[in-house]
N, C-alpha and C positions, 0 to 999 in steps of 0.2 A: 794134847787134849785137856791133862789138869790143868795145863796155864790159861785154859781159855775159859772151861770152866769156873776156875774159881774166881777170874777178873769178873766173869758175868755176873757172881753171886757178889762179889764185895760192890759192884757197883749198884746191882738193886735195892741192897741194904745201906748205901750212901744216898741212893733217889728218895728212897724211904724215910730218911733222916731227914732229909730236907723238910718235910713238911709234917712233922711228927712234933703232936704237941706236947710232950715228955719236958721234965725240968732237964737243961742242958747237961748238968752234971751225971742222970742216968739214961741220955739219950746214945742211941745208938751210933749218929751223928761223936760225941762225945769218945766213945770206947774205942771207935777208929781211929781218931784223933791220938789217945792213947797207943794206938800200936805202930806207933811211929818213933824216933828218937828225938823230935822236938815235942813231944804230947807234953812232958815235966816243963819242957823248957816255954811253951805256950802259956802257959799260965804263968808265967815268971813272968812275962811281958802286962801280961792282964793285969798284973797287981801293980803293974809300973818299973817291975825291973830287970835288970837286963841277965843275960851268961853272957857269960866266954867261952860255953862249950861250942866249940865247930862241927857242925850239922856233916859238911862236904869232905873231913876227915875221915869219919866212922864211916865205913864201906855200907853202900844201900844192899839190905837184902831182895830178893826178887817180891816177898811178900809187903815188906814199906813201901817197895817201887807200885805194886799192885794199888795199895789202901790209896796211899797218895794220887793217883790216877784217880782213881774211884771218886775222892774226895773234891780235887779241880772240875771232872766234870757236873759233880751236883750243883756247884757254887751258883750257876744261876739262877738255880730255883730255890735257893737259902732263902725262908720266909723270916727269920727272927733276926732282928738287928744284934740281938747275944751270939746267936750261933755265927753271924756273919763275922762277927769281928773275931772271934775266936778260931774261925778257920784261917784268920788274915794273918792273927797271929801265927798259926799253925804254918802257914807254908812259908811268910816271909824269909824264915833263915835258910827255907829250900831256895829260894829266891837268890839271894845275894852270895850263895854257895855254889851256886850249876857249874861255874867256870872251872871249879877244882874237886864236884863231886867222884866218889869213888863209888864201888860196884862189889859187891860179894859175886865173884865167880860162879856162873850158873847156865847150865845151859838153855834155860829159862829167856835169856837177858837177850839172846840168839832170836827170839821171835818179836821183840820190840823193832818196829819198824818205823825209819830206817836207824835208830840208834834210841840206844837207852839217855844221852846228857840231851840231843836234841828234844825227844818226845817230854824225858822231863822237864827241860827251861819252857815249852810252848806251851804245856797243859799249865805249868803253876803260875806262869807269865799271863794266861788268860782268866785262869781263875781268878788273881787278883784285880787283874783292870774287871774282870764282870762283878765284882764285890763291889768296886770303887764307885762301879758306873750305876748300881743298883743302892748303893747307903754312901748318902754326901760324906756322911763322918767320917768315910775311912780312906775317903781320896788321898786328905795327904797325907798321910803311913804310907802308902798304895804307892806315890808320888817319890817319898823318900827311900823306896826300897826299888824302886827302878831304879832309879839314880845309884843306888849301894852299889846294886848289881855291874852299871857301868864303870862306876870307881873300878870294881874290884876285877875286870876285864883290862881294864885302862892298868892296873897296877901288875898285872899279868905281861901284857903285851910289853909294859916298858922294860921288866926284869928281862923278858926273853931279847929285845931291842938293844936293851941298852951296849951290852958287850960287842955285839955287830956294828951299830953305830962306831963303838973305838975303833975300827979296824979290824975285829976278831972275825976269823972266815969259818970256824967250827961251830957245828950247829949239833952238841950233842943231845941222844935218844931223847933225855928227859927234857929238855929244852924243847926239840920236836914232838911231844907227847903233850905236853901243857898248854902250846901253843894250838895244834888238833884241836885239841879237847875247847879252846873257848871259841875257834870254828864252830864247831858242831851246839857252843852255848848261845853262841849270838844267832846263828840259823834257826831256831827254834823261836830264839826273843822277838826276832825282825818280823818272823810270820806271824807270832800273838800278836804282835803292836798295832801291824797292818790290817788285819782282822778286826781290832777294837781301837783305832784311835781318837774315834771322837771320844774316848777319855778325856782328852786333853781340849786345853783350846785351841786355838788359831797359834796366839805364841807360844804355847807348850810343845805343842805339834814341830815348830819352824827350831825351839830350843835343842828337841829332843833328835830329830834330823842333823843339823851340824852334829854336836856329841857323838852321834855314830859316824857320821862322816869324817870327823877327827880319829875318831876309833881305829875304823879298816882304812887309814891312812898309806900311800903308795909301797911307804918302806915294811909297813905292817902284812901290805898285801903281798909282797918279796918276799916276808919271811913265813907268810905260809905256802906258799911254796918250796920252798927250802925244805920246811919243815917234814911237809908230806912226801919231798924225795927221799930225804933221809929217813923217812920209816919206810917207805917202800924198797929203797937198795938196802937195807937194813939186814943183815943173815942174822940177829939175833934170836935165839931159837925164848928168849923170857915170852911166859907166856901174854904179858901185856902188849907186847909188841907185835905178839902173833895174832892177838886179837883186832889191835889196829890195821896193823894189812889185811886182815878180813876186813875191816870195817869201810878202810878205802876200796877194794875190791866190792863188795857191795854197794857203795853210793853210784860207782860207775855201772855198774848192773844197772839200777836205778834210774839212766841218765841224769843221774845231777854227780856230775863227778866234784869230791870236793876241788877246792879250791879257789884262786881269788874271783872266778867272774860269777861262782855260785853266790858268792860274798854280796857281790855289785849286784847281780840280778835279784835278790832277795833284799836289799837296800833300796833298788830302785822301785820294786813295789808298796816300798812304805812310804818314799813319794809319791808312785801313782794316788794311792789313800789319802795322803795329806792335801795336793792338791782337789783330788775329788771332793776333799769334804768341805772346800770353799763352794762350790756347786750345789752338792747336793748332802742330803742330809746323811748321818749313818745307817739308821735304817731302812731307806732304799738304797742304799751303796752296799749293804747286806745280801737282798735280793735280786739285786741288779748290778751288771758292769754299767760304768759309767759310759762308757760310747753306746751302749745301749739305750740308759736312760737318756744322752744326747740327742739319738736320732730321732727314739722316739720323741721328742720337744724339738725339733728341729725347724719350724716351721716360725716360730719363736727366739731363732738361736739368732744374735747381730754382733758383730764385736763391741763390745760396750754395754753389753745386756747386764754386767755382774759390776759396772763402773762406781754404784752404790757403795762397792764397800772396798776403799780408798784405804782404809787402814791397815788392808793387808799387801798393800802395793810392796814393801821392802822383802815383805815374805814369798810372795811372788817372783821376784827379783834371785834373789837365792833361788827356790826350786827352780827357776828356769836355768841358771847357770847352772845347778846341779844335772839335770837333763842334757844340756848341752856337751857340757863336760863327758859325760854316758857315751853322749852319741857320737864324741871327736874320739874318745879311747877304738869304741870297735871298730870305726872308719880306720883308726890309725892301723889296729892289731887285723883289716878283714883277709887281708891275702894270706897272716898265716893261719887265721882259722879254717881258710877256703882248702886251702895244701896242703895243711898238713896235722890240721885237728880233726879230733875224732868225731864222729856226726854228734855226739851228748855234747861237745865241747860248741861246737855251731850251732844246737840248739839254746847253748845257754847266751851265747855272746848277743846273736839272735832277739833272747828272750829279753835281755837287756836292753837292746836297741828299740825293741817293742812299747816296754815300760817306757823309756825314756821321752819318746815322742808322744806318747798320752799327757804323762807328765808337764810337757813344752804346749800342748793345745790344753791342758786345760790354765796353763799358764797362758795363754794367748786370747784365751776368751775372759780372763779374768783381765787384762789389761795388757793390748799392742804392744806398748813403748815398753813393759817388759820382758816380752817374748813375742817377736815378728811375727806376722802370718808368713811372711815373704821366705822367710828362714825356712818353716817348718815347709810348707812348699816344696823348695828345694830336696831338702834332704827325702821328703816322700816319694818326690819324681826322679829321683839319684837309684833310690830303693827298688822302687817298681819296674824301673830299666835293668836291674839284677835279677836274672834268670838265679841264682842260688838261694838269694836273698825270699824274694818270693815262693821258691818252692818249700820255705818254712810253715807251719804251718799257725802258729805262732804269731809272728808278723806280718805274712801278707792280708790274714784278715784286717788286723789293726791300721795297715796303711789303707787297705781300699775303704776304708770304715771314716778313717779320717780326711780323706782326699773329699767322701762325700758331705763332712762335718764343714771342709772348708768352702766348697761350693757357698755353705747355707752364711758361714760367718761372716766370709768376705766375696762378694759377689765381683771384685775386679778379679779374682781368681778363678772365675768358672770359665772362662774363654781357653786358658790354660787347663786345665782339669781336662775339659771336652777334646781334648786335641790327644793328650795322654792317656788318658783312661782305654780309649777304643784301641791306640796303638800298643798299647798291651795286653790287650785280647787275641787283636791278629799278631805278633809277633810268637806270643806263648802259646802254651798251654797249660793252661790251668788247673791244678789238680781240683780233685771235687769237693775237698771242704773250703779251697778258695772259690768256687764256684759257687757254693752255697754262701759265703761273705759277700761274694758279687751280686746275687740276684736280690739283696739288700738292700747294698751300697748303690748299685747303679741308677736302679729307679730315680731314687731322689737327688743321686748326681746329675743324671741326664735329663729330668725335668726343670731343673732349677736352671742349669746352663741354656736349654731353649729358651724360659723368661725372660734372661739375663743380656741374649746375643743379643 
């Protein structure tokens, strides 16, 4: 209950700062700033210069964890271009440290959900893209402190890499602990990114995708798993290790057990985003899933509707092999998620395959020749013929959503559509929030295909 209170209280005194016209130095906004470990070190940047003190060394107490919170969620209502750039200052070394931050033992730290490294990289990850996105000045600070952050994951993974690469088969505690821990930094990052990426532009977006895709690269997605067996078979009674087996035991509570396909499916959402926002703009992709904003426009939808902008054709190109790529993994891995994964383990593989075919249609409406309609087709009529597959709930919306999407794109596909669609009504049964995606999708599926025949 005091944890809860006093977040309440530091956060109304950070709402309050935000638009408190006080000189910065005895604003309220200011003194929180101060009860952090980079408060000294923020203003060293302001004046132009740098530390070398490590932010992610000195262990975060539950009250910096607190302020800091408090702080990311005011950022977007920061009215003063002073105060803005001084909070930018204020979290970047939170920023480019998540990967190796530490924790003052607490049992405080216990009601951060679902983890204290994740909730920290997403809040100060969002704070700063909403700075950047809100004062042009500080985009590329903003710009160069993402990129730190992936350096210094990148420079992580390859320490822990590199010895296995020689040949080495031991994957000791703290090797498996370092390795967790930028799981749990990147899962935090991928959700702020995809949440705000029209930060960036068209190429910033396409740049910043590979880079993570190079990141959870196949041997990197090996070793976490490795990782998180060996803390799970782990009988080390240190208390950090007992923590992390809480903390895996908890994300499985959770259904998102960690792991590589939480990796993949939280990657592939920042594609779903990246391609959406060739479509449409951020703030209706804010208020709206994108197959919603499709349908509703759908009377409007033709392949070649979005052919105007040619320049993102190589970008296109990439996210759709990216998506593909998605969709041949789970096809490859589905008989053992079918047999022998636990149901959060088929919601996630599921949840991937889901993203991934958004992903490929809005690559398909943005341009044929780099992502078939005939392809995506397939693999939806492959889908909707799996009685497991469809009893997701997850994915069978998105397939029935998008069977009706292709009616509208490509009209040599509704003869097909019409033939499938119904035999997966009488065949199944459908549960009722596919029922509820149906009585959507079908209307406009099965008016279009009468125009069509």
């Amino acid at each position: 209950m005091s944890y809860d209170i006093r977040a309440r209280a530091l956060q109304k005194i950070a709402s309050l700062s935000a638009t408190a016209p006080s000189p910065l130095d005895r604003s309220d906004l200011d003194r929180l700033c101060r009860a952090c470990h980079t408060g000294a070190k923020s203003r060293e940047y302001t004046n132009g210069a740098g530390s070398t003190t490590s932010v992610g060394k000195i262990p975060m107490t539950i009250r910096e964890f607190e302020v800091l919170l408090a702080l990311c969620k005011t950022s977007p209502n920061i009215q003063s271009a002073q105060s803005a750039q001084r909070l930018s200052y204020q979290l970047k070394p939170y920023m480019q440290e998540a990967p190796f931050q530490t924790f003052v033992p607490s049992p405080f730290f216990r009601k951060v959900d679902p983890s204290p490294t994740e909730v920290l990289t997403f809040h100060v990850t969002g704070a700063l893209l909403a700075l950047g996105l809100n004062y042009t000045d500080l985009q590329d600070g903003v710009s160069d402190c993402i990129s730190g952050f992936l350096q210094t994951c990148s420079k992580v993974t390859d320490g822990v890499l590199a010895p296995r690469l020689g040949g080495g088969d031991n994957f000791h505690l703290s090797d498996a602990i370092r390795t967790a821990t930028v799981v749990l930094a990147l899962l935090g990052f991928m959700d702020a990114v995809s949440a705000q990426a029209d930060f960036w532009r068209p190429a910033g977006r396409l740049h910043l995708a590979e880079k993570i895709r190079t990141l959870i690269s196949e041997p990197f997605l090996v070793a976490v798993e490795t990782a998180l067996s060996t803390i799970r078979n782990s009988e080390s009674q240190d208390r950090e290790v007992k923590e992390w087996r809480r903390l895996i035991r908890h994300y499985a509570y959770l259904d998102r057990p960690l792991g590589a396909m939480l990796l993949q499916r939280t990657f592939m959402w920042l594609v779903v985003s990246s391609t959406s926002l060739m479509i449409a703009d951020g703030p209706a992709l804010r208020d709206n899933h994108i197959l919603d904003l499709l349908m509703a426009d759908s009377e409007n939808l033709a392949l070649g509707s979005f052919k105007h902008r040619e320049e993102d054709f190589s970008s296109i190109e990439v996210y759709a092999a990216l998506a593909t790529e998605q969709i041949n993994s789970v096809e490859a891995d589905s008989d053992f998620v079918v047999r022998i994964g636990t149901s959060s383990q088929q919601t996630l593989a599921y949840g991937v395959k889901s993203a991934a075919l958004i992903a490929y249609l809005n690559c398909s409406l943005l341009n044929e020749d780099a992502a078939d309609v005939e392809t995506l087709l397939t693999w939806l009529q492959e889908t909707l013929e799996d009685p497991f597959q469809m009893a997701d709930d997850t994915l069978a919306p998105v397939v029935l959503k998008s069977l009706a999407l292709v009616c509208q794109i490509s009209p040599s596909s509704a003869s097909a559509v019409s033939r499938i669609l119904p035999r997966f009504l009488v065949q199944s049964a459908p549960t009722e929030p596919q029922l509820g995606s149906h009585r959507r999708a079908w209307p406009l599926c099965s008016n279009y295909c009468q125009r069509m025949l």
